[in-house]
C-alpha positions in Angstrom: 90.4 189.6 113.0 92.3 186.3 112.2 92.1 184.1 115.3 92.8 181.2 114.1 96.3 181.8 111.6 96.6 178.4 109.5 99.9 176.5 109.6 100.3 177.3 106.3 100.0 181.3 106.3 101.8 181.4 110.0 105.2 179.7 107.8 104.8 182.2 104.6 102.9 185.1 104.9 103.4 185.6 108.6 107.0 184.2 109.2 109.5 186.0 111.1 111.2 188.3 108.5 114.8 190.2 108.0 113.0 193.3 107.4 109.4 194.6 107.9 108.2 197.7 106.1 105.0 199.6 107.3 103.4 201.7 104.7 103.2 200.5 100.9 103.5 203.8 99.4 106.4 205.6 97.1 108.4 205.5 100.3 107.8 201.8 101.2 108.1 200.5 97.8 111.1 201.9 96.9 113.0 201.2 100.1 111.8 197.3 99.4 112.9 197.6 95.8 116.1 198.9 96.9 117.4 196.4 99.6 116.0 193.4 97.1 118.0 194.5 94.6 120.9 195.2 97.0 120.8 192.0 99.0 118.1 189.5 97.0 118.4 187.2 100.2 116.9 189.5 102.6 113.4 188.3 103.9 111.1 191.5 103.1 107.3 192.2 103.9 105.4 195.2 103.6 102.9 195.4 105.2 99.9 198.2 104.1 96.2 198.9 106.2 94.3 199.8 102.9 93.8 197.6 99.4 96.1 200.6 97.5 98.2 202.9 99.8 96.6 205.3 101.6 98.1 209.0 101.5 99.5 210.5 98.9 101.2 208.2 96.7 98.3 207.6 94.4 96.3 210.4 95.2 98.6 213.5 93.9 98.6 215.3 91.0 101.7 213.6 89.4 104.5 215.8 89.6 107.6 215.0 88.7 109.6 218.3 89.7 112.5 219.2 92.0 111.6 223.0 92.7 110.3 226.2 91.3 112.5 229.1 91.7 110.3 231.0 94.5 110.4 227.4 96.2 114.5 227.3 95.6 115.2 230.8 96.9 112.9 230.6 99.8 114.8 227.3 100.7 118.5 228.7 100.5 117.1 231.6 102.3 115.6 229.8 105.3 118.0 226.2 104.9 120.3 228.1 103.4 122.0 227.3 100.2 124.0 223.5 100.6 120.7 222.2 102.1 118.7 224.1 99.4 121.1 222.5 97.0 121.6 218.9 98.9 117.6 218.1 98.7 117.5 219.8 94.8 119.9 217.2 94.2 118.2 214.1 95.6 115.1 215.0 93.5 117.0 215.5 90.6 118.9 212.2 90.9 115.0 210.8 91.6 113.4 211.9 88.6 116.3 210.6 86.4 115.9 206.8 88.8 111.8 206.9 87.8 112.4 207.7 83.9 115.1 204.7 84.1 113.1 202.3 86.1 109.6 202.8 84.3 109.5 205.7 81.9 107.6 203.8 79.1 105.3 201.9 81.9 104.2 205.3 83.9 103.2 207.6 80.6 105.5 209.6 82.0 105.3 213.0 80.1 108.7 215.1 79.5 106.8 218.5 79.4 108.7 220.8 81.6 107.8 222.7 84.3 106.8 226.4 84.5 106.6 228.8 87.7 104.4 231.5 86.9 104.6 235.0 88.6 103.0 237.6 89.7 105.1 241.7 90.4 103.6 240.7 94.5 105.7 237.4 94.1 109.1 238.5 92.3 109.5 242.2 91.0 110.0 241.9 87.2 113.6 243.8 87.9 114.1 240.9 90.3 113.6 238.0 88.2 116.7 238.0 85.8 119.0 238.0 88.8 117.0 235.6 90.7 117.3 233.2 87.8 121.0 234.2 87.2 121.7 233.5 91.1 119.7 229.7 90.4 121.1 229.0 87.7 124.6 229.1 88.7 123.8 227.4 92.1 122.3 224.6 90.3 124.5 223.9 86.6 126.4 221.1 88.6 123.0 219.2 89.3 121.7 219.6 86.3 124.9 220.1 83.6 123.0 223.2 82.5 124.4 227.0 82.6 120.1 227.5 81.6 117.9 225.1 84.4 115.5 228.1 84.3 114.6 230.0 81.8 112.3 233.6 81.3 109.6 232.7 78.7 107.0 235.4 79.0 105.4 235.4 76.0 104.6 231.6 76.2 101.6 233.0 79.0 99.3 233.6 76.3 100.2 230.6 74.1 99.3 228.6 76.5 95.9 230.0 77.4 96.7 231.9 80.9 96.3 235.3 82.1 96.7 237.7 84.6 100.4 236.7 85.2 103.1 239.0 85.1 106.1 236.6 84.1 106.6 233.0 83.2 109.1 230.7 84.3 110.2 227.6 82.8 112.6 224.4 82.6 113.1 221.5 80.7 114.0 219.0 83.5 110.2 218.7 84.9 107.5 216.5 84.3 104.2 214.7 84.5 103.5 211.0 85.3 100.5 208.7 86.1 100.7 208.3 89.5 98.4 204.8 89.9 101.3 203.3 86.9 103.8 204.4 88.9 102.2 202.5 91.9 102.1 199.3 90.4 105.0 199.3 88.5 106.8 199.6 92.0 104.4 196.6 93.2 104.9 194.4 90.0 108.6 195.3 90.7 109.1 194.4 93.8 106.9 191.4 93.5 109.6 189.9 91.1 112.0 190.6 93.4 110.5 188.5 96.0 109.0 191.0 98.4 105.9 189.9 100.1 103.1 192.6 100.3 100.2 192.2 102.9 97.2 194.7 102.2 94.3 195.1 104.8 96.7 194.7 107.9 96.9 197.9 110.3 99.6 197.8 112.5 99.3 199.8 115.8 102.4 199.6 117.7 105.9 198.2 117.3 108.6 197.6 120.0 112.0 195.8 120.8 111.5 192.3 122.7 114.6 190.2 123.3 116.4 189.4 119.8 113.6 191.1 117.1 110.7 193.7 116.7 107.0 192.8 117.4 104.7 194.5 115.2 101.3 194.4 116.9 98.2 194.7 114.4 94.6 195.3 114.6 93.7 192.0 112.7 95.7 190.6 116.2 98.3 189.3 113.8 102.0 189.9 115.4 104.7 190.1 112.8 108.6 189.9 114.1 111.2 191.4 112.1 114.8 192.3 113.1 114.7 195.4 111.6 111.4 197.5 111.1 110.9 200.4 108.6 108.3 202.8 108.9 107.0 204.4 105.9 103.8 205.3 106.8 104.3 209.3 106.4 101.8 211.5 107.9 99.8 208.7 109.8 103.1 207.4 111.9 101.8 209.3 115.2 98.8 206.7 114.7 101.4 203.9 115.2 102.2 203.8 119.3 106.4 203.8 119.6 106.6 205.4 122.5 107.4 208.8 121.2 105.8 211.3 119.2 107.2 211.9 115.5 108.0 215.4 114.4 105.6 215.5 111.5 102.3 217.0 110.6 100.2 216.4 108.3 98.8 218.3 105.1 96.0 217.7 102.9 96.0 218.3 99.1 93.0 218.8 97.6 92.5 218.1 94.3 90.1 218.7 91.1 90.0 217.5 87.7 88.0 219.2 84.4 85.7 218.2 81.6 88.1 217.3 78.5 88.3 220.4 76.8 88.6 220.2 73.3 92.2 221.6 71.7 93.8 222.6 75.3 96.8 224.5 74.6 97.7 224.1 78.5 100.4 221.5 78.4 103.3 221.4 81.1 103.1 221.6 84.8 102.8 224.5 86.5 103.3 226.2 89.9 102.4 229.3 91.1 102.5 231.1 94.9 105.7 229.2 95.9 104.0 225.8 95.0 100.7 226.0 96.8 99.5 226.0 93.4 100.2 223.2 91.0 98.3 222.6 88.0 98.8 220.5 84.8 97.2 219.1 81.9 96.3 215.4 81.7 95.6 214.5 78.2 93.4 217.4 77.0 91.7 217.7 80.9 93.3 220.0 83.6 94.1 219.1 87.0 94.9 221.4 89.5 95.5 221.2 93.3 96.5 223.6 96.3 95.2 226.6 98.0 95.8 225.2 101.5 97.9 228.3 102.4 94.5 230.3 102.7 93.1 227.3 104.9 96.3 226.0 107.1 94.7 225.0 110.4 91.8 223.4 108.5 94.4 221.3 105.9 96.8 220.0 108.9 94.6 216.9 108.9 94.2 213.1 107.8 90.7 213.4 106.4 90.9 212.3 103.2 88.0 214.0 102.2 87.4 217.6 100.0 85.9 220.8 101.5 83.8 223.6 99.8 85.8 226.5 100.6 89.3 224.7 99.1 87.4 223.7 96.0 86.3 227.2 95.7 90.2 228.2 95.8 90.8 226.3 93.3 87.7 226.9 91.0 88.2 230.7 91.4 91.3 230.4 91.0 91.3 228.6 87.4 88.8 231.4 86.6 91.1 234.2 87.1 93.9 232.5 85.4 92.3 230.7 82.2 91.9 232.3 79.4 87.7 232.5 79.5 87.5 231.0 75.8 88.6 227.7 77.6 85.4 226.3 78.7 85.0 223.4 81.1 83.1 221.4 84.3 84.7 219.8 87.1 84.6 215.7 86.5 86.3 215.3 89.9 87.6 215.8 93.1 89.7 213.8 95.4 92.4 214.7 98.3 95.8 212.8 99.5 97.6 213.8 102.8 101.2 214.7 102.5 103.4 215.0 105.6 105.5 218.0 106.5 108.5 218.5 109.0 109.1 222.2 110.5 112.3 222.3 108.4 111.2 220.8 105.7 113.4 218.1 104.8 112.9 214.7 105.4 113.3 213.1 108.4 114.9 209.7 108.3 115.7 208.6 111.9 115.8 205.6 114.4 113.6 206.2 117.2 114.6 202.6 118.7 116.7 200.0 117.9 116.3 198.4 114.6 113.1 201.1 114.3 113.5 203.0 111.6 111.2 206.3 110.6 111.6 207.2 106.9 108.8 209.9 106.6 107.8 213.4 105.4 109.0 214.4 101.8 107.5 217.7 102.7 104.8 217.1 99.2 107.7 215.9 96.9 107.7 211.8 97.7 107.0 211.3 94.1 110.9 213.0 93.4 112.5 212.2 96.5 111.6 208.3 97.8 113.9 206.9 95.4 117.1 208.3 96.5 115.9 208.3 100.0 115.5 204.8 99.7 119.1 204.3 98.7 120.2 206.0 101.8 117.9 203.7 104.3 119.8 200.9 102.3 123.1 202.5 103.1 122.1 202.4 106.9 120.2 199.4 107.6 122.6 196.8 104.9 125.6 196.9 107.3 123.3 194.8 109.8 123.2 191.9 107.0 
């Protein structure tokens, strides 16, 4: 607890600001990025409980994707097809932002992306019209007649088995999610956004002319506008209601390098509750909550035996056995999911914004969302 706030820190770090952001994640980042670059004399501090951002936004598997067909067809089923095609769009748009911004900085890895198939998932007589279907819905997003594309025979070449079909597209890709990180933080530094780490705020609220943010270090920040970006841990944060979103933990493991991989791409398989990719000659792969849904709506960052086993058994059945390997590692990040899965972007008071729940695509998705947060909060400047 600071009890005793110098002169000095209460007139810089402290000060009364334009705009407060909570969370210093994808989400919070690029929102501060974009209103800096928008309007450089905004006053902007975010403001983030942990030394590097707590969730997901350095602790996924580095994805940089906008869909796999199963995903895609699900989506226009259930949102139906201008949603489908409206979010599709916004990850498109953010992968293109990230390769702009810091495609040399991030080792950002134009690989492609593959969805791999099984006759339970998609019927081999289904898939050509399923990919037909796609592919017309999407040519204006991606100025392809050919986003997806049936590749079978790449299974083998690429060391897997016990598929049925292979997916791919050229559009996907892999990045290094820490780089990415601080290249947003080194970013918005120049800008002149001032980042607080170790400070955990606990409630915010309207009091005469600006927002109090109330912290457990009992520091108060005001703001006139305050953003939260803090994802699946905003129900932590007292507003007076409860937020629509629940959380979901990805667990994660990493192999052994393994000499002369032939894996290289990223991959999805079961409508995305698999993802796997190489990294370097090493493969990461996360997932298998789907088998363990009550356990994985949770906050605890840590990994569980019977996920890990998913996962093990699952590269097992699916590697070609001549690929031999340990596990180095194993690590989780907590996503945030809304019941309809697109992202909800909503005041809840006054000048309290909630900008939360990219539904496990933040990496593809903050970017534009941030320019949208601009478009609504600017107007007050």
């Amino acid at each position: 607890m600071l009890s005793n706030i110098s002169v000095w820190e209460n007139e810089t770090y402290f000060a009364p600001q334009n705009i407060v952001i909570v969370g210093g994640g994808l989400m919070g980042l690029w929102t501060a990025i974009t209103l800096k670059e928008q309007k450089p004399n905004l006053s902007i501090t975010v403001v983030e409980r942990n030394v590097t951002p707590l969730g997901a936004s350095t602790r996924n598997a580095g994805f940089a994707c906008f869909g796999s067909p199963t995903e895609l067809l699900h989506d226009a089923k259930t949102l139906g097809e201008s949603a489908m095609l409206q979010i599709v769009e916004k990850r498109y748009k953010g992968i293109e932002k990230i390769k702009k911004y810091f495609g040399n900085v991030i080792d950002f890895d134009a690989c492609g992306g593959y969805e791999c198939l099984t006759e339970k998932q998609l019927p081999a007589n289904e898939i050509n019209d399923a990919l037909a279907y796609l592919n017309k819905l999407l040519a204006d997003i991606t100025n392809t007649q050919h986003t997806f594309k049936r590749n079978d025979a790449a299974l083998t070449a690429l060391g897997l088995q016990n598929f049925d079909a292979l997916v791919e597209n050229k559009w996907e890709g892999g990045l290094h999610s820490g780089k990415l990180v601080q290249a947003l933080q080194n970013k918005a530094a120049c800008l002149g956004v001032n980042c607080l780490y170790g400070i955990t705020v606990t409630q915010c609220y309207r009091q005469n002319d600006y927002v109090a943010i109330e912290t457990q270090q009992s520091i108060v920040l005001k703001a006139n506008t305050v953003i939260l970006c803090t994802n699946a841990f905003s129900n932590a944060i007292n507003l007076g209601t409860t937020l629509p979103v629940k959380p979901g933990r990805g667990q994660i493991l990493l192999t052994s390098p393994i000499p002369n991989l032939p894996l290289h791409g990223t991959f999805h398989y079961d409508a995305g509750y698999y993802y796997w990719r190489n990294l370097g000659n090493r493969i990461l792969i996360g997932g298998g909550r789907n088998s363990f849904f009550e356990q994985e709506t949770t906050t605890d960052i840590t990994v569980t035996e019977n996920v890990q086993t998913v996962l093990e058994n699952f590269l097992q059945t699916h590697l070609n056995p001549s690929i031999q390997y340990t596990i180095d590692k194993r690590w989780s990040g907590i996503m945030a999911f809304t019941d309809n899965h697109l992202p909800y972007v909503h005041f809840t008071a006054p000048n309290i914004l909630n900008a939360i729940a990219c539904n496990g695509m933040g990496v593809a998705l903050t970017p534009i969302i941030a320019e949208e947060i601009a478009h609504q909060i600017l107007p007050n400047f």
